[in-house]
RODO-2510 file (C-alpha; in nm, 4 decimals, decimal comma):
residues 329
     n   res          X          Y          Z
     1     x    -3,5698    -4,9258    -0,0712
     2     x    -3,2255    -4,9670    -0,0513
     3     x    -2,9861    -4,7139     0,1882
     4     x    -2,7858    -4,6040    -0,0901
     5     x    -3,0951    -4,5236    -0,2799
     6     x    -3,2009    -4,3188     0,0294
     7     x    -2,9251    -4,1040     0,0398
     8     x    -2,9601    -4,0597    -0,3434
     9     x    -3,3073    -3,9243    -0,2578
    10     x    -3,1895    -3,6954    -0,0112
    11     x    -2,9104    -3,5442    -0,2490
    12     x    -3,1884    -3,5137    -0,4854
    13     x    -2,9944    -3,7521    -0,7488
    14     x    -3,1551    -3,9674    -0,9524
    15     x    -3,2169    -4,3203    -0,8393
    16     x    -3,0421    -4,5851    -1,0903
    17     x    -3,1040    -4,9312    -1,1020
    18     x    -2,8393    -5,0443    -0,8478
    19     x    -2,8919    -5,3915    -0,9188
    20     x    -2,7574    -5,3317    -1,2917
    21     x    -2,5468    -5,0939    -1,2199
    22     x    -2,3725    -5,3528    -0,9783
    23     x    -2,3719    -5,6486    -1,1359
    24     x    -2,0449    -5,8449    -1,1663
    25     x    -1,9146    -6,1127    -1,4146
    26     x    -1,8670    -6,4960    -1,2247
    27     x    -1,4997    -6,4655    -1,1592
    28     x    -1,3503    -6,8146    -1,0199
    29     x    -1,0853    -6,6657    -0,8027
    30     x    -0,9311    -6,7048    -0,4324
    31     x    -1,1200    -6,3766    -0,2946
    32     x    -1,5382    -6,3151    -0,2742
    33     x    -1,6724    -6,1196    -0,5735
    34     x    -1,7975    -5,8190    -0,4972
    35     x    -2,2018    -5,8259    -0,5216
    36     x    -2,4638    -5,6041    -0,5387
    37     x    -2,5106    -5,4495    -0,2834
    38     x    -2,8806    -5,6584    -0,1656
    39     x    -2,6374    -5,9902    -0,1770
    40     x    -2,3124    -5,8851     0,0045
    41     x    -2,2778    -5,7130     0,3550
    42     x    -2,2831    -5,3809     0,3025
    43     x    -2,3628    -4,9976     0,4417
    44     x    -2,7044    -5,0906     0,4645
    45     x    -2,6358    -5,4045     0,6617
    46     x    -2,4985    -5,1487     0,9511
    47     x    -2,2044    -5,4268     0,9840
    48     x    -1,8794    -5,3291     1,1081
    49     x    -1,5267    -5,4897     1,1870
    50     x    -1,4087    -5,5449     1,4439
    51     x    -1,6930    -5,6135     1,7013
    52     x    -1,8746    -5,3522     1,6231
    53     x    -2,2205    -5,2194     1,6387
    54     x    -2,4809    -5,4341     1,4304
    55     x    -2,7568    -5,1679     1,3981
    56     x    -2,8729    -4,9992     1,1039
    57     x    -2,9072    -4,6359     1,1450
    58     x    -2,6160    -4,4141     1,3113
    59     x    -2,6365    -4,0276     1,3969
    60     x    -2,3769    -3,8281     1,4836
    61     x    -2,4599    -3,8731     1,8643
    62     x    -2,3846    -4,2427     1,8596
    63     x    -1,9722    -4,0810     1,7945
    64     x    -1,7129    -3,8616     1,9934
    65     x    -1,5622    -3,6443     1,8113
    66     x    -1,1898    -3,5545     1,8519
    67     x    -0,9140    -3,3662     1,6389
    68     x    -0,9389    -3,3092     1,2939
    69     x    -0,7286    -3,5061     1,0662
    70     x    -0,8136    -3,3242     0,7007
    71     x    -1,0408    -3,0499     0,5458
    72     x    -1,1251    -3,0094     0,1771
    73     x    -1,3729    -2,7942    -0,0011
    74     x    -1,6889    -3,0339     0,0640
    75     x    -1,5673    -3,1130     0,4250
    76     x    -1,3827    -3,2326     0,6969
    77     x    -1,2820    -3,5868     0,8513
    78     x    -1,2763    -3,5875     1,1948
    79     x    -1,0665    -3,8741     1,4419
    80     x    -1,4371    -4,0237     1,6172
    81     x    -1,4885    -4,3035     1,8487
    82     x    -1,7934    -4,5035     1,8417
    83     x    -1,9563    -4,4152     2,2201
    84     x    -2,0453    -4,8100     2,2291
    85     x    -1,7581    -4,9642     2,1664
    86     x    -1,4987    -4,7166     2,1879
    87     x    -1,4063    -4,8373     1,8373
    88     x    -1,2043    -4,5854     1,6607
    89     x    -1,2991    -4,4784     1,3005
    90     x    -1,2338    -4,1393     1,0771
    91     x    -1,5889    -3,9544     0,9961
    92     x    -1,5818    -3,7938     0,7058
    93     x    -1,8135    -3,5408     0,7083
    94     x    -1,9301    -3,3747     0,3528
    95     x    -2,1948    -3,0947     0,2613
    96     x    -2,4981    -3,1706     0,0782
    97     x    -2,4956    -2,7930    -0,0426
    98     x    -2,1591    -2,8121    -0,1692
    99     x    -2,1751    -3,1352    -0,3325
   100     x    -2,4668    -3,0604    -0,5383
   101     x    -2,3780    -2,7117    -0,6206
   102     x    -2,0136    -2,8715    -0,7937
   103     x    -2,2573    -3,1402    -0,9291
   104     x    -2,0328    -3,4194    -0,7833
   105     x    -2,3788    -3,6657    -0,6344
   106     x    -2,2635    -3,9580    -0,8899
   107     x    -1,8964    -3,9404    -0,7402
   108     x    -1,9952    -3,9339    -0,4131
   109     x    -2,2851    -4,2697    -0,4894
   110     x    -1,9754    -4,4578    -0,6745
   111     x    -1,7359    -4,3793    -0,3966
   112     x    -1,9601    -4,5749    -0,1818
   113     x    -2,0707    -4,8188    -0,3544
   114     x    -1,7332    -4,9545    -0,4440
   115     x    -1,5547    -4,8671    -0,1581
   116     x    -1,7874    -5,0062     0,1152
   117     x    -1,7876    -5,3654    -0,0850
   118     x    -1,4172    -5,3860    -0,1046
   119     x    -1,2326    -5,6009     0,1674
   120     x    -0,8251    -5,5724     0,1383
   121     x    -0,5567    -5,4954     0,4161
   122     x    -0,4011    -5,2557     0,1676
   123     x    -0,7612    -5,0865     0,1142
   124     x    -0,8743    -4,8053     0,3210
   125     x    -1,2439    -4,9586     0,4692
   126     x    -1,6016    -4,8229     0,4547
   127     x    -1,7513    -4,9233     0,7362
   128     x    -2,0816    -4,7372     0,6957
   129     x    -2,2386    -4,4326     0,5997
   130     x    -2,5500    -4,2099     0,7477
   131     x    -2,6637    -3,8278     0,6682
   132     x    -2,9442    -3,5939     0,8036
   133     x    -3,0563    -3,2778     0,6596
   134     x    -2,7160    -3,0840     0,5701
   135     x    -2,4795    -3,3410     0,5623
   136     x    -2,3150    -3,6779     0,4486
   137     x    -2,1226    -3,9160     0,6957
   138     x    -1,8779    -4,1700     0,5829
   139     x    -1,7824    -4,3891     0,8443
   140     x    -1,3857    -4,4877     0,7729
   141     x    -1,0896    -4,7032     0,8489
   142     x    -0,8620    -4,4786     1,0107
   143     x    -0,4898    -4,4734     0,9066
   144     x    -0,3393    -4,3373     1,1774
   145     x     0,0194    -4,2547     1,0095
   146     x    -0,1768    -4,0342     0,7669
   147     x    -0,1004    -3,9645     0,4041
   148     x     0,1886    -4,0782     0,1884
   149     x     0,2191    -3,7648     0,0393
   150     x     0,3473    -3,6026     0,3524
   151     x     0,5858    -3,8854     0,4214
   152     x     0,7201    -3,7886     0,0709
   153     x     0,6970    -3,4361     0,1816
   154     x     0,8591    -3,5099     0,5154
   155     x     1,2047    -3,7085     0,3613
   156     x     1,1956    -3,5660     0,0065
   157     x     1,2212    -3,8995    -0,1506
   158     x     1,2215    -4,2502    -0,0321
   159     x     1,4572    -4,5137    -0,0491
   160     x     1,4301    -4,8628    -0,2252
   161     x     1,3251    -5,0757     0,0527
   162     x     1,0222    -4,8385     0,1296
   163     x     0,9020    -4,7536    -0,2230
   164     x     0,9482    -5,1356    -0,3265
   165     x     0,7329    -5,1984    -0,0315
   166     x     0,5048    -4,9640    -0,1306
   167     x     0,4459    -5,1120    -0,5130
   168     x     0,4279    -5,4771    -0,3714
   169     x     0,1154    -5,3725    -0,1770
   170     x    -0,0521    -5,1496    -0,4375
   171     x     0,0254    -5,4247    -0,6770
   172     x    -0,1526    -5,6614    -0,4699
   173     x    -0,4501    -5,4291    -0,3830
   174     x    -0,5164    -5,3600    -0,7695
   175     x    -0,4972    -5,7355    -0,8431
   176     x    -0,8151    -5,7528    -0,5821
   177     x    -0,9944    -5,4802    -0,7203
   178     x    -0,9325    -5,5764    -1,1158
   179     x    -1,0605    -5,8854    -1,0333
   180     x    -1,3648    -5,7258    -0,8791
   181     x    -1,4048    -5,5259    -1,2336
   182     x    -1,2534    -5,2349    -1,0420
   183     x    -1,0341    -4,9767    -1,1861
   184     x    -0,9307    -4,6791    -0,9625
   185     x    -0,8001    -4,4376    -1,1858
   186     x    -0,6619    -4,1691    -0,9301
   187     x    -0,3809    -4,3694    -0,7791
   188     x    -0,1056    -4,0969    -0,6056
   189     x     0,0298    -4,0206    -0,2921
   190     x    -0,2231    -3,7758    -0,1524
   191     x    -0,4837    -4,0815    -0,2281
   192     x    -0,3131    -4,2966    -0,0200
   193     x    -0,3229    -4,3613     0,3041
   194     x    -0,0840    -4,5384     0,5854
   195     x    -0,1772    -4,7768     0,8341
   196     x    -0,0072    -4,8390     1,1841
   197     x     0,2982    -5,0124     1,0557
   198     x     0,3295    -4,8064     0,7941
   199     x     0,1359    -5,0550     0,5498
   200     x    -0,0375    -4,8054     0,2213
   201     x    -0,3934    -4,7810     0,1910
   202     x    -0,5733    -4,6647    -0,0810
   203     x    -0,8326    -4,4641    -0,0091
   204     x    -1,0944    -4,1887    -0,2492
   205     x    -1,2399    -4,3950    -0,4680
   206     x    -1,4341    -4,0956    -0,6100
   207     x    -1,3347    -4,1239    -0,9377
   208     x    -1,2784    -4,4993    -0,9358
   209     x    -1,4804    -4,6936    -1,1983
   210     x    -1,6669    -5,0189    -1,1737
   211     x    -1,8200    -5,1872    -1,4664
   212     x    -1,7930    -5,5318    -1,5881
   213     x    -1,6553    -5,4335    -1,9203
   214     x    -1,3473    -5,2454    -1,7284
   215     x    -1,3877    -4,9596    -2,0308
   216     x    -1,4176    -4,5994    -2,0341
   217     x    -1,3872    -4,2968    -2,2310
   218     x    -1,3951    -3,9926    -1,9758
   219     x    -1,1117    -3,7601    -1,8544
   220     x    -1,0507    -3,7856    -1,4748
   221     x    -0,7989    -3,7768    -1,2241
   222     x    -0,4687    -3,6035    -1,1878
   223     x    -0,2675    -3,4791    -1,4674
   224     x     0,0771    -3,5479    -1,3506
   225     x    -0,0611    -3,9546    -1,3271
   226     x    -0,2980    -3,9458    -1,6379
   227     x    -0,1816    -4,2071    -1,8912
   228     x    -0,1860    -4,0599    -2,2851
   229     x    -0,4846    -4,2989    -2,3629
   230     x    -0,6998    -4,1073    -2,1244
   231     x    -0,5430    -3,7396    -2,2540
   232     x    -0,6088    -3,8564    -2,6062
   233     x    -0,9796    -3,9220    -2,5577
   234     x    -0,9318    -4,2912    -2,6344
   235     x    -1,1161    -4,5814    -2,4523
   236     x    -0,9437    -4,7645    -2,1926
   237     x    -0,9236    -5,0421    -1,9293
   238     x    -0,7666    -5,1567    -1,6344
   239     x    -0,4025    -5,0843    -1,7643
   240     x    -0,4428    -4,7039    -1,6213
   241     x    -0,3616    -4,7797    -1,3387
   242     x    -0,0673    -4,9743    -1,4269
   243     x     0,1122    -4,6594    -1,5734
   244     x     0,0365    -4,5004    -1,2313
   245     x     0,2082    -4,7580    -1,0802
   246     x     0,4566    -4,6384    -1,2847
   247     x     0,4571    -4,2452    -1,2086
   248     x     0,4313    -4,3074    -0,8622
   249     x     0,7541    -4,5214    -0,8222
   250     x     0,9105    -4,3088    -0,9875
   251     x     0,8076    -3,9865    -0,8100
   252     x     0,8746    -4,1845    -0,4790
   253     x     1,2139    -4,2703    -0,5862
   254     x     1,2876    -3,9023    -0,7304
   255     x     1,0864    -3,6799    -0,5390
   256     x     0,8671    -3,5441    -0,8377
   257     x     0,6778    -3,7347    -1,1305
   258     x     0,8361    -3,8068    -1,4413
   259     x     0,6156    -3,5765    -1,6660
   260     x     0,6030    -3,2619    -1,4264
   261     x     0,6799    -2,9563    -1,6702
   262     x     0,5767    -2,5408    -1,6187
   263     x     0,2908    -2,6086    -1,8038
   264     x    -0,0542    -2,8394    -1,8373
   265     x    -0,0057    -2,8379    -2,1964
   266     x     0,3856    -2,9287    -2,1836
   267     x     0,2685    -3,2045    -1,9030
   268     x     0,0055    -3,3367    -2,1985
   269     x     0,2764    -3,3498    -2,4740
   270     x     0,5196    -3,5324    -2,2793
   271     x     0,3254    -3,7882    -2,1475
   272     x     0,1736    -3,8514    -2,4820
   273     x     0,5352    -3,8632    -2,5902
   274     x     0,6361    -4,0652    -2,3027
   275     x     0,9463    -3,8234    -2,2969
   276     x     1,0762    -3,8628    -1,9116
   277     x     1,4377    -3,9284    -1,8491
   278     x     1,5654    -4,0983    -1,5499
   279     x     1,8306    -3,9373    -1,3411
   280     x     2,1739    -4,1005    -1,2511
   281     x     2,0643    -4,1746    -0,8826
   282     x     1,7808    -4,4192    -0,9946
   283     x     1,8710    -4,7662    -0,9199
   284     x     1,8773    -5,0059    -1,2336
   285     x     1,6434    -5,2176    -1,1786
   286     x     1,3820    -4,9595    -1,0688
   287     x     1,4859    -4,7900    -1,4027
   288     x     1,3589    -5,1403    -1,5488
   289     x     0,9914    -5,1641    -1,3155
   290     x     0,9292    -4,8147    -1,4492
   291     x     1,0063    -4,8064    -1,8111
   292     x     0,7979    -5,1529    -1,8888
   293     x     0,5299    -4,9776    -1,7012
   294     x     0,5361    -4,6095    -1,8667
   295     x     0,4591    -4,7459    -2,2037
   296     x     0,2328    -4,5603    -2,4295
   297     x     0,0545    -4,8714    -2,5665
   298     x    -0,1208    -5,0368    -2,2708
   299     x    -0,0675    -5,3814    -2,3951
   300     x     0,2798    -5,3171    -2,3343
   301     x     0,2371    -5,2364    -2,0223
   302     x     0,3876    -5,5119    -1,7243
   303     x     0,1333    -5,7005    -1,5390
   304     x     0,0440    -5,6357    -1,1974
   305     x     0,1195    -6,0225    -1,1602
   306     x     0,4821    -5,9365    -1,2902
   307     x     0,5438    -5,6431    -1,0971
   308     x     0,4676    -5,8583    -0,8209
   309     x     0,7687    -6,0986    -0,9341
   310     x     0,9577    -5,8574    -1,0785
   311     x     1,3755    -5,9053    -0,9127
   312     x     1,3848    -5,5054    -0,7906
   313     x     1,0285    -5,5282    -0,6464
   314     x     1,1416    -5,8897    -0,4698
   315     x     1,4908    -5,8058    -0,3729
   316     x     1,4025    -5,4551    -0,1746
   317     x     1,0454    -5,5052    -0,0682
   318     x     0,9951    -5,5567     0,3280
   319     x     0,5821    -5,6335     0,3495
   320     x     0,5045    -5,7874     0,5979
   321     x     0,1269    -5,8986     0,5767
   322     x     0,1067    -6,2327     0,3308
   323     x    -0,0326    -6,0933    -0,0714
   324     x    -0,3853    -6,1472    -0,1016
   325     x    -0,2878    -6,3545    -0,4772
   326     x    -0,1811    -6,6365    -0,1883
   327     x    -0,4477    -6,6546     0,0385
   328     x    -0,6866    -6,9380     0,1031
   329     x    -1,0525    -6,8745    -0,0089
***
């Protein structure tokens, strides 16, 4: 049996048929489609990067544990160094009890399934996973600049060159995980991550969705970044996370999200509305990027492809590590 179907067992979840569950559409593109996870290295494989350990089963003596870098009601994630290799990772370390007393078992199975098979520098990695009787270990990239949200926190707002930055490399990472019939559906600053040159990494793909029809009809993920097709029960598709492209240049720019009211319900209506007004600060041509992005019909909607071109995103953007879209297979 596979791992993953292991630690289903232990959570007491239901087993699914991971094969079917995983199984991807033949997509002729530059990067490696993600596979199930019996054809792909994967958390059962025990295979880390770089030069890391090669066997299967980890417990939590094989790590030293330092500080703590975050706490949330299931957990903690701790700063841990593999005692092997002195390889630095970030455990996150989650409850059993709590997790199945909130009911949350399929998020926790989809965040590792997708997360561990995804391979992009602007993608927070999952190494590896292992649990024993009380609790769930996910074995982590770590970012060691911590979250965007308290850079925004830090400076208020950023300026064009970083937030232009910013949307060139989420832009990029979505590209890799559309292709890979991944839609994330959660994008915002407290779900992303920042590497050691201050490159973004997304990272909880708890509610992230992966299905080769890239269509769903359930409400998830923050309010402030839901796009009206998901408030008005409708089905949707990859375009989601286009609008939240969207929201978060503009709350980067501004220092709040375009829809933020007193309110849920006043949040609800103007987003279904698309009723946001820019203020006189906001540069032009991030004025353009954001209002071909907040559109309510998701056809409308730019392309990650042209935000990728777009003249604001190319004149202000600094990345330095080459897009995936150019990469050699």
């Amino acid at each position: 049996m596979l791992e993953i179907s292991r630690l289903l067992v232990s959570l007491g979840y239901p087993v699914p048929n991971l094969e079917l569950l995983c199984q991807r559409e033949q997509v002729q593109e530059p990067w490696t489609v993600v596979k199930s996870p019996s054809e792909s290295t994967s958390l059962a494989t025990g295979q880390m990067e770089p030069s890391t350990s090669t066997k299967k089963h980890f417990t939590i003596n094989d790590f030293e544990i330092g500080r703590p870098l975050g706490r949330g009601k299931f957990g903690r994630v701790y700063l841990a160094r593999l005692k092997e290799n002195h390889f630095i990772v970030a455990l996150k370390v989650l409850f059993k009890s709590e997790i199945g007393k909130e009911g949350l078992e399929h998020q926790l199975r989809r965040e590792v399934e997708i997360q561990s098979h995804l391979q992009h520098p602007n993608i927070l990695r999952l190494y590896n996973y292992f649990y024993d009787d009380s609790r769930v270990y996910l074995i982590l990239e770590y970012a060691p600049r911590g979250e965007l949200y308290k850079e925004l926190q830090r400076n208020q707002k950023l300026n064009q060159q970083r937030t232009a930055t910013i949307i060139e490399e989420l832009s990029d990472a979505l590209i890799y995980c559309h292709r890979n019939k991944v839609i994330h559906r959660d994008l915002k600053p407290e779900n992303l991550l920042l590497g050691l040159k201050g490159e973004v990494k997304i990272a909880d793909f708890g509610w992230s969705v992966h299905t080769p029809s890239l269509r769903r009809k359930t409400m998830c993920g923050t309010l402030d970044y839901l796009p009206p097709e998901m408030i008005e029960g409708k089905s949707y598709n990859e375009t989601v996370d286009l609008w939240c492209i969207g929201v978060l240049c503009y709350e980067l720019l501004v220092g709040k999200p375009p829809f933020e009211s007193s309110t849920s319900s006043e949040t609800c209506r103007r987003i279904c509305q698309v009723d946001f007004r820019f203020p006189s600060s906001m540069p032009a041509g991030a004025q353009d990027l954001i209002s071909k992005l907040l559109r309510h019909h998701p056809s409308e909607r730019l392309s990650l492809a042209q935000v990728l071109k777009h003249p604001w995103v190319r004149k202000h953007s600094q990345r330095m590590l080459p897009p995936c879209a150019q990469m050699a297979s």
